[in-house]
PyMOL commands that place a pseudoatom at each C-alpha (Angstrom):
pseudoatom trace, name=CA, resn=UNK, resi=1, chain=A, elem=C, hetatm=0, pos=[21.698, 31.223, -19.356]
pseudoatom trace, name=CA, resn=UNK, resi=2, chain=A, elem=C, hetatm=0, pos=[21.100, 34.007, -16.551]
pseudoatom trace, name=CA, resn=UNK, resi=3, chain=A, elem=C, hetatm=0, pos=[18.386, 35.427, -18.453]
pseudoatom trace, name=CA, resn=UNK, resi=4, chain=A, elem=C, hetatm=0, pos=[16.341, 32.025, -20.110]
pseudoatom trace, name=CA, resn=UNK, resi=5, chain=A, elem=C, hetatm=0, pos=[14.874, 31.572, -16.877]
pseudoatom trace, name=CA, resn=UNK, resi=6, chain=A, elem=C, hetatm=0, pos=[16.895, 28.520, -16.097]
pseudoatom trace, name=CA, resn=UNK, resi=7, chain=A, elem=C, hetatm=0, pos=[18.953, 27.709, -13.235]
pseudoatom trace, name=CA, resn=UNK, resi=8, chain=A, elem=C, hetatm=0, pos=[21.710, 25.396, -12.101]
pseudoatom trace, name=CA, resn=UNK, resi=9, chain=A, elem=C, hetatm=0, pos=[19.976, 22.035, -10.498]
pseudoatom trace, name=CA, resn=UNK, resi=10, chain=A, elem=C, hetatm=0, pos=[20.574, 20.538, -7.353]
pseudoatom trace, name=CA, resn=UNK, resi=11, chain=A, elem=C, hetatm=0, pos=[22.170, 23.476, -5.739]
pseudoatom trace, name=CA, resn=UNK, resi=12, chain=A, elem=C, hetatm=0, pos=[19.309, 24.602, -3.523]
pseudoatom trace, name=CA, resn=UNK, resi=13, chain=A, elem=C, hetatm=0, pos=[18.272, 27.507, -5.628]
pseudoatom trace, name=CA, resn=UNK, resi=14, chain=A, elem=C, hetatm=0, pos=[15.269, 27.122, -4.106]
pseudoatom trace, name=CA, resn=UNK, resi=15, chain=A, elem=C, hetatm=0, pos=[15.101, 27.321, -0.322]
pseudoatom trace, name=CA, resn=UNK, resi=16, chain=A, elem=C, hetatm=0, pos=[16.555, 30.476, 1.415]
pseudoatom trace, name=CA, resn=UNK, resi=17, chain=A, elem=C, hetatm=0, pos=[20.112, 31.204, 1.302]
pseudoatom trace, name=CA, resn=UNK, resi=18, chain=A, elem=C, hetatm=0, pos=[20.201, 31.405, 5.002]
pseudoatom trace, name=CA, resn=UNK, resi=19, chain=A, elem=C, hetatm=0, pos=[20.086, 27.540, 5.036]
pseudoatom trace, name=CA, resn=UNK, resi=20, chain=A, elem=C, hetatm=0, pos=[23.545, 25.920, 5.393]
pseudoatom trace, name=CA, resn=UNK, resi=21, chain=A, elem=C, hetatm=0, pos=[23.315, 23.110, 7.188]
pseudoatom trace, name=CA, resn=UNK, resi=22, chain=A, elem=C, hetatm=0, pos=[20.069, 20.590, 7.441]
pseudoatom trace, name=CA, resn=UNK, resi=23, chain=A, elem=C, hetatm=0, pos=[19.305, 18.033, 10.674]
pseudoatom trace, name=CA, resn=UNK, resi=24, chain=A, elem=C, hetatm=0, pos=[17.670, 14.799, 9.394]
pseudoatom trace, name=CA, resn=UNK, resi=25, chain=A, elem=C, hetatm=0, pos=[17.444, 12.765, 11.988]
pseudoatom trace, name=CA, resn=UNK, resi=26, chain=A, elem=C, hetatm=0, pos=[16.237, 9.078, 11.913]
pseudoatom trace, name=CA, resn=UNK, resi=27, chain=A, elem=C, hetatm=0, pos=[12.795, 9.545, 10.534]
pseudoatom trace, name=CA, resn=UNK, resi=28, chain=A, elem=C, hetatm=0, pos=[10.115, 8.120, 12.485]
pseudoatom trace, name=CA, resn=UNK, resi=29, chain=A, elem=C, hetatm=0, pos=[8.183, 4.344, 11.899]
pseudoatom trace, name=CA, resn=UNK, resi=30, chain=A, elem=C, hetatm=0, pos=[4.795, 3.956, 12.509]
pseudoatom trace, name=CA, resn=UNK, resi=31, chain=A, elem=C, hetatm=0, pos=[5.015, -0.084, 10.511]
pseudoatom trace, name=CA, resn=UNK, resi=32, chain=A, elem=C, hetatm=0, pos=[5.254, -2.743, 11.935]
pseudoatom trace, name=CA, resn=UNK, resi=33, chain=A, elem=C, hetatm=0, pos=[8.164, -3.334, 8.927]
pseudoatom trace, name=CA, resn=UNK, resi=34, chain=A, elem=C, hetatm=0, pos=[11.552, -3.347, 11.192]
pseudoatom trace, name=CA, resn=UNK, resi=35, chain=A, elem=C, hetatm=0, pos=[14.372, -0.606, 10.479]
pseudoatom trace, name=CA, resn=UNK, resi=36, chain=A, elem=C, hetatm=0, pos=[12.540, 0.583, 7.572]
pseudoatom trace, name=CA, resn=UNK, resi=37, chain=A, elem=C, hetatm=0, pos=[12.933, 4.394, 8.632]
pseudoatom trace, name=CA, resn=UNK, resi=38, chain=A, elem=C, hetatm=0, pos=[16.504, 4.144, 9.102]
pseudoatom trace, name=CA, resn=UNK, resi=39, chain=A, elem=C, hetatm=0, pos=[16.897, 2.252, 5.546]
pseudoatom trace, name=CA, resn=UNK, resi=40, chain=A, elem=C, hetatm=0, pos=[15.162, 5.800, 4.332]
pseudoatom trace, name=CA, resn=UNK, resi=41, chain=A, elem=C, hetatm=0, pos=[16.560, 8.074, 6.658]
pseudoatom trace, name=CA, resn=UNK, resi=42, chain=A, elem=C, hetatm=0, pos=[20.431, 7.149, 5.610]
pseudoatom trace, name=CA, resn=UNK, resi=43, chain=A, elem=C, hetatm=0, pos=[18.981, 7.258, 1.750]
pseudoatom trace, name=CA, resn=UNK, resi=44, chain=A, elem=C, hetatm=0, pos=[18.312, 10.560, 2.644]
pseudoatom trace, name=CA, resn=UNK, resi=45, chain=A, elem=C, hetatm=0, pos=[21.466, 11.467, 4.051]
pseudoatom trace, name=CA, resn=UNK, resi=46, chain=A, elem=C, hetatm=0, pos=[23.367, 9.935, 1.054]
pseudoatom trace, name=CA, resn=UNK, resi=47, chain=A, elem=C, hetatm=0, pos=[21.345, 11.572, -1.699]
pseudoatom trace, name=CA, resn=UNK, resi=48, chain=A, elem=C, hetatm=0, pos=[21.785, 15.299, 0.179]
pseudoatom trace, name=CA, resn=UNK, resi=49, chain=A, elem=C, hetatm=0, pos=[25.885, 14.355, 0.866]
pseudoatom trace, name=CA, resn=UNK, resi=50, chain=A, elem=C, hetatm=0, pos=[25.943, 13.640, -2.841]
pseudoatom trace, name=CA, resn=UNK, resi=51, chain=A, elem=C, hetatm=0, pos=[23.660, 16.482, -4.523]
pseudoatom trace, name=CA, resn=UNK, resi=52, chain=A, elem=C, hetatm=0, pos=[23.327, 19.432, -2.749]
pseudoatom trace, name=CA, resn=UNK, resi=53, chain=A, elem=C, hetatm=0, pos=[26.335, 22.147, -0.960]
pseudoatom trace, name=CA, resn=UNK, resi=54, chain=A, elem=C, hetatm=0, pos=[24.418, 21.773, 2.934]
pseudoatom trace, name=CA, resn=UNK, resi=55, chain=A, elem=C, hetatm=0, pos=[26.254, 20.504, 5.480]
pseudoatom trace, name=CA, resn=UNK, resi=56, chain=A, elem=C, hetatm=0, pos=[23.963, 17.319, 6.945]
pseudoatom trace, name=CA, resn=UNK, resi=57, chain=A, elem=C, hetatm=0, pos=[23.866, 16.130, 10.485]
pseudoatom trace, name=CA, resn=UNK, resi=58, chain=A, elem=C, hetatm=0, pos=[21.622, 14.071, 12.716]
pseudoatom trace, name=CA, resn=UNK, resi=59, chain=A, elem=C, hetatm=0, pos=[20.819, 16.607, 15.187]
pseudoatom trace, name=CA, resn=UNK, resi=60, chain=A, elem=C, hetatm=0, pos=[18.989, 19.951, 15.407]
pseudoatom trace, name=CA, resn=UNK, resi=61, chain=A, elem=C, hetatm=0, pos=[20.517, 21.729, 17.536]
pseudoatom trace, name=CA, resn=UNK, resi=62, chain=A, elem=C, hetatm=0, pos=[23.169, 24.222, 15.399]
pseudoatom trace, name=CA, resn=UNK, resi=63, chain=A, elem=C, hetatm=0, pos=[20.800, 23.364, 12.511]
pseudoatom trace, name=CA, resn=UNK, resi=64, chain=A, elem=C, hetatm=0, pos=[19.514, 26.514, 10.110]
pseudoatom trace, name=CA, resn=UNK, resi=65, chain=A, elem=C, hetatm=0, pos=[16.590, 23.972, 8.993]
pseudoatom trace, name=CA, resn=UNK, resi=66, chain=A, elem=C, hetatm=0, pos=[14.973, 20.568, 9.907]
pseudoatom trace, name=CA, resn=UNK, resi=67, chain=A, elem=C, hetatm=0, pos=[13.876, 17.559, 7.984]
pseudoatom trace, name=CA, resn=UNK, resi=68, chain=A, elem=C, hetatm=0, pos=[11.800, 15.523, 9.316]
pseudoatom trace, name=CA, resn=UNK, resi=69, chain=A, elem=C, hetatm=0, pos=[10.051, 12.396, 8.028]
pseudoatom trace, name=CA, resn=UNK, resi=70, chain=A, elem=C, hetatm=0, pos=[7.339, 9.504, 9.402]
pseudoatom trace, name=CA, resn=UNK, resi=71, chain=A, elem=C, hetatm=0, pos=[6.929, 5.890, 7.913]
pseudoatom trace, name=CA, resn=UNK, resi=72, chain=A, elem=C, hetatm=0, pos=[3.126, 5.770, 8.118]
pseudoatom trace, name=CA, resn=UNK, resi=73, chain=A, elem=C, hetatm=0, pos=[2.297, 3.084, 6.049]
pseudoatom trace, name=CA, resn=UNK, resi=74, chain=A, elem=C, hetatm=0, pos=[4.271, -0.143, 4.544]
pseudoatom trace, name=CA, resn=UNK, resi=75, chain=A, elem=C, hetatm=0, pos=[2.653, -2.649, 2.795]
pseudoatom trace, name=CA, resn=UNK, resi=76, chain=A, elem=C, hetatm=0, pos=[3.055, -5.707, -0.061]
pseudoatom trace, name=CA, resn=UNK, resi=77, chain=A, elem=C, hetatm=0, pos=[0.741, -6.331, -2.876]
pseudoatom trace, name=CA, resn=UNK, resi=78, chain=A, elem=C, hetatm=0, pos=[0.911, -9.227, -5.534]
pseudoatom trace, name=CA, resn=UNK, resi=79, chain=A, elem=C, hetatm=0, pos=[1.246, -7.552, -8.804]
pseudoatom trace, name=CA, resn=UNK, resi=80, chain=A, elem=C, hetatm=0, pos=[1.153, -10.919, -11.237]
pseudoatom trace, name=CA, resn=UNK, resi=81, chain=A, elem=C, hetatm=0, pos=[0.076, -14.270, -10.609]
pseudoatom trace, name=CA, resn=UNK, resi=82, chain=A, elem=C, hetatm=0, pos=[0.436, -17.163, -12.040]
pseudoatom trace, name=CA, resn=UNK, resi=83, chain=A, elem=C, hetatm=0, pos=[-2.915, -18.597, -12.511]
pseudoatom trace, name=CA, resn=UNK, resi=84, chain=A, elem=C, hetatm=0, pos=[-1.685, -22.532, -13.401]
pseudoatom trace, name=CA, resn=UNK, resi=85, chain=A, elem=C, hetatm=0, pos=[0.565, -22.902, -10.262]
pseudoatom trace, name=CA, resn=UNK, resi=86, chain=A, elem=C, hetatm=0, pos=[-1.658, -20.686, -8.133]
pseudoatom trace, name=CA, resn=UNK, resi=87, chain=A, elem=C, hetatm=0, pos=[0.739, -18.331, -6.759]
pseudoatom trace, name=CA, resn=UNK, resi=88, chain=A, elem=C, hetatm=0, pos=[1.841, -15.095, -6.911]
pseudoatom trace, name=CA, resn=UNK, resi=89, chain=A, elem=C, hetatm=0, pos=[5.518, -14.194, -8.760]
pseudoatom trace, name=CA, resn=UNK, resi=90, chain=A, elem=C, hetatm=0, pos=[5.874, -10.794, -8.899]
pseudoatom trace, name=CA, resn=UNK, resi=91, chain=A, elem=C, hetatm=0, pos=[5.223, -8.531, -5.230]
pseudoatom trace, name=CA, resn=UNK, resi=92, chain=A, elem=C, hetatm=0, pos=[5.568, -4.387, -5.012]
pseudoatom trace, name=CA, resn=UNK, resi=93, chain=A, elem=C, hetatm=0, pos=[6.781, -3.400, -1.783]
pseudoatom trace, name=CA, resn=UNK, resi=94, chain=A, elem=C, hetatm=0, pos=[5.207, -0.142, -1.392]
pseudoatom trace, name=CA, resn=UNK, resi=95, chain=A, elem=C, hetatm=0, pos=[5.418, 3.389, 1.288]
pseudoatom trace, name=CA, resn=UNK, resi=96, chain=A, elem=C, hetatm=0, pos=[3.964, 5.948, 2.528]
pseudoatom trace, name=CA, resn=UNK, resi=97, chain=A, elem=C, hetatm=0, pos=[5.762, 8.787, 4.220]
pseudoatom trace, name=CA, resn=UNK, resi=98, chain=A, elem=C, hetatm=0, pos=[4.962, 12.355, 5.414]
pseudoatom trace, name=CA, resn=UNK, resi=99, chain=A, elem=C, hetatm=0, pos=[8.109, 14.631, 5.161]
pseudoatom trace, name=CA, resn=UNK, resi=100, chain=A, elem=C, hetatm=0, pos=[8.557, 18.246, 5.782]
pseudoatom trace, name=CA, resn=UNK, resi=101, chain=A, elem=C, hetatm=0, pos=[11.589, 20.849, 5.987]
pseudoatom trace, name=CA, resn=UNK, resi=102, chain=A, elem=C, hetatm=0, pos=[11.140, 23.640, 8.248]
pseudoatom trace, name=CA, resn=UNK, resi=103, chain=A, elem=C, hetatm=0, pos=[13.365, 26.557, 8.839]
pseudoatom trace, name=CA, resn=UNK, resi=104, chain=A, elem=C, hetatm=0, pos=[14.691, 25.928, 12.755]
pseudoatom trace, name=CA, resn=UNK, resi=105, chain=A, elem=C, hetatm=0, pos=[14.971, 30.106, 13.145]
pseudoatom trace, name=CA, resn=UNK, resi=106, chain=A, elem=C, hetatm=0, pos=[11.376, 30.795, 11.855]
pseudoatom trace, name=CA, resn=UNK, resi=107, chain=A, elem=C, hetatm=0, pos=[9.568, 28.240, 12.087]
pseudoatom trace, name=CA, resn=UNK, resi=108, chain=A, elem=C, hetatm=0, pos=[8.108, 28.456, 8.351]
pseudoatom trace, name=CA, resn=UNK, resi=109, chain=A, elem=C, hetatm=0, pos=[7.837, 25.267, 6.909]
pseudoatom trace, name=CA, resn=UNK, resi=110, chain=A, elem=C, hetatm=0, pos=[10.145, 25.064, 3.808]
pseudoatom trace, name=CA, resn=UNK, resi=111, chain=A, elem=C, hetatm=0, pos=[8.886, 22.273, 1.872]
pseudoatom trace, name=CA, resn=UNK, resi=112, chain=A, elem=C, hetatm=0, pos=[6.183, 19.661, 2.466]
pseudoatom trace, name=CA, resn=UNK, resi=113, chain=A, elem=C, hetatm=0, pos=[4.396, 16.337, 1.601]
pseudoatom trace, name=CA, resn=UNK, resi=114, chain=A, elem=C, hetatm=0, pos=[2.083, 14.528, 3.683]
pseudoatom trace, name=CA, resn=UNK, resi=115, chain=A, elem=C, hetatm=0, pos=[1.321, 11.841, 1.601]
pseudoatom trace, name=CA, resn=UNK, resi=116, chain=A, elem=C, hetatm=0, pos=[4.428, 10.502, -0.260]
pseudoatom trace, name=CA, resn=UNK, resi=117, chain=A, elem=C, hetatm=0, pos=[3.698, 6.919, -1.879]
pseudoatom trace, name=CA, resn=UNK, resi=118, chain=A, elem=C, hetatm=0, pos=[6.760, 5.023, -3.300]
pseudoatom trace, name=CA, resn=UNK, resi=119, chain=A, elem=C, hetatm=0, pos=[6.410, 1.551, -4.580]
pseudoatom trace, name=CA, resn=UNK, resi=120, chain=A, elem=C, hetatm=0, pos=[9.400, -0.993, -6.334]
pseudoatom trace, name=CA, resn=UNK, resi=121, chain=A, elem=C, hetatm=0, pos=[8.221, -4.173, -7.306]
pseudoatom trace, name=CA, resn=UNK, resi=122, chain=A, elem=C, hetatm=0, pos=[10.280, -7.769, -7.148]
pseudoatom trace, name=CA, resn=UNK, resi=123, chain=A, elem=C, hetatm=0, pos=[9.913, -11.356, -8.297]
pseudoatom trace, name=CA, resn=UNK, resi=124, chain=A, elem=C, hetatm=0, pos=[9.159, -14.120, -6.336]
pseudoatom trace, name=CA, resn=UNK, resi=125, chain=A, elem=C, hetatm=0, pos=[11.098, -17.778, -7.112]
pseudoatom trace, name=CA, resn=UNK, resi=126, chain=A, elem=C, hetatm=0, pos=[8.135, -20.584, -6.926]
pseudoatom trace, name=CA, resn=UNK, resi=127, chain=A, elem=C, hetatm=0, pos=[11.704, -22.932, -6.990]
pseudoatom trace, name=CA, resn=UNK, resi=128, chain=A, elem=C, hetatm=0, pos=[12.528, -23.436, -3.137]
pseudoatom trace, name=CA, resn=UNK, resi=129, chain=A, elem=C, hetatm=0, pos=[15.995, -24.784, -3.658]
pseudoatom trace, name=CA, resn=UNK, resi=130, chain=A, elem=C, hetatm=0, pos=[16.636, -21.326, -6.070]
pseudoatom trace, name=CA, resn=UNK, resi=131, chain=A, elem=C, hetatm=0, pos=[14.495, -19.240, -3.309]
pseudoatom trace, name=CA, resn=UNK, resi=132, chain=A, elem=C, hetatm=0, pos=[15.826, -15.650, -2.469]
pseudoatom trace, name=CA, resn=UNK, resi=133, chain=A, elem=C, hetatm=0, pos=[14.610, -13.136, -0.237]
pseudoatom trace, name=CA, resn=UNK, resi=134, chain=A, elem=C, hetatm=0, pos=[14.402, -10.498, -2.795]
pseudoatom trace, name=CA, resn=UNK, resi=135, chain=A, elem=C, hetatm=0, pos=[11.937, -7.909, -0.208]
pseudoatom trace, name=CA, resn=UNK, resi=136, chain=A, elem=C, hetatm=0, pos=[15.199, -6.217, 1.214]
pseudoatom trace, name=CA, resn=UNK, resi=137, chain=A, elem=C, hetatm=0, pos=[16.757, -5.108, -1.752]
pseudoatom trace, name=CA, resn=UNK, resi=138, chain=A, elem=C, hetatm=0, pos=[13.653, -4.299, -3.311]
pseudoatom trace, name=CA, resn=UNK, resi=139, chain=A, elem=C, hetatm=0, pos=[13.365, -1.729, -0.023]
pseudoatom trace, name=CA, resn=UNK, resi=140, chain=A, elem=C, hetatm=0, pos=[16.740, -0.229, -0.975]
pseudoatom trace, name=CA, resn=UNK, resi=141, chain=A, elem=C, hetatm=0, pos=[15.759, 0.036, -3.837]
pseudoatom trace, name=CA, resn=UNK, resi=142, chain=A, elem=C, hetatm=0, pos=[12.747, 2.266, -3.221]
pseudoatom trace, name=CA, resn=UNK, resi=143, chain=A, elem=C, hetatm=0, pos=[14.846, 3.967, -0.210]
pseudoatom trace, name=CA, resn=UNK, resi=144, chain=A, elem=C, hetatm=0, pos=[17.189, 5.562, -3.151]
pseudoatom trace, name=CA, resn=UNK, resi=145, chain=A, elem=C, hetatm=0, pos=[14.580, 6.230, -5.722]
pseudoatom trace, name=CA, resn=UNK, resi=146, chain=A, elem=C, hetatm=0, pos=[12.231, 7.931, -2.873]
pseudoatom trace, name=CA, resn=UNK, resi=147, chain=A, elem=C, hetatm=0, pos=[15.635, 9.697, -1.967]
pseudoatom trace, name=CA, resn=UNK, resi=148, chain=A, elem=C, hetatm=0, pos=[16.283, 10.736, -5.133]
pseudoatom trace, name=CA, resn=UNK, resi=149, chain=A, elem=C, hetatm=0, pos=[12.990, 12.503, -5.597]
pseudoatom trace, name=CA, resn=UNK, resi=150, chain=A, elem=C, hetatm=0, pos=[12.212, 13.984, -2.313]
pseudoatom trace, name=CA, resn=UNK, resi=151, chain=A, elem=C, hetatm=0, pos=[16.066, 15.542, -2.696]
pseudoatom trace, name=CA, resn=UNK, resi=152, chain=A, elem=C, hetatm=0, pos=[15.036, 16.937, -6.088]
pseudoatom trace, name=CA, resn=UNK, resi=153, chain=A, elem=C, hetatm=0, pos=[11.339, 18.270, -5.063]
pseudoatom trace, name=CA, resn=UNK, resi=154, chain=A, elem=C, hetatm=0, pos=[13.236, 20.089, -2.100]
pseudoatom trace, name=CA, resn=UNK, resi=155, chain=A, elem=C, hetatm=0, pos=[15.981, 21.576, -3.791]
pseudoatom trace, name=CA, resn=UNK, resi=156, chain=A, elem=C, hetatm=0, pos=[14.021, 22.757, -7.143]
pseudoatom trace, name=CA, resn=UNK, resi=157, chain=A, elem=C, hetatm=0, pos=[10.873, 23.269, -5.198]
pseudoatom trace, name=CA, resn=UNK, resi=158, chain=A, elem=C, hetatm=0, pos=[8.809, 21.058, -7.208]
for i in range(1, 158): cmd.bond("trace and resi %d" % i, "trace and resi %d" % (i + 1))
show_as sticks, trace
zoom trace
């Protein structure tokens, strides 16, 4: 497979082999939406622990590169209504971060996006004796898929 032109994913292939371990500290929150950077920051974490061979800490000191990330927008939206009962049943909780990587040695700025949306959508009960708040999981939710895909687009340098 050396010589197809394809490589091994989620090994890093892409970011320099002087890279071994990463700081991501607690990304920063410019919502009003409580503890919604840490519930993307430890996403983070996880997804890295699980897919790629750097060593992951919350500090930058000792650190061969630095993530960094900024909630800078959280909002809801109704997605369906229900036009006899007058109410909405279906919300998307939706995100918008700004992340980048940069090398702590060089300063060279590894990988970034400045305008990351992420949206998950959930249902709302109109029964109040059935009611759940369904807004938190549908933020862990989008914490792992966002996760997921800003893991991927660093280490295959999409």
């Amino acid at each position: 497979m050396a010589g197809c032109g394809y490589h091994a994913g989620g090994k890093g292939a892409q970011l320099p082999s002087n890279i071994k371990t990463i700081a991501i500290p607690a990304f920063r929150n410019e919502t009003p939406r409580f503890k919604v950077e840490q519930v993307l920051t430890q996403a983070v974490v996880r997804e890295f622990l699980a897919r790629a061979r750097f060593r992951v800490q919350p500090r930058t000191e000792g650190s061969d590169a630095l993530l960094s990330g900024t909630v800078i927008q959280f909002w809801t939206t109704p997605v369906v209504a229900e036009p006899t009962a007058g109410r909405t049943v279906s919300v998307s909780v939706n995100v918008r971060m700004r992340v980048k990587l940069t090398d702590t040695r060089t300063g060279k700025v590894l990988y970034e996006n400045a305008d990351y949306v992420f949206s998950e959508p959930y249902e709302i009960t109109g029964d109040a004796t059935a009611y759940f708040e369904e807004s938190a999981p549908a933020v862990q939710r989008l914490s792992r898929a966002f996760a997921a895909s800003l893991v991927s687009s660093i280490l295959e340098a999409f």
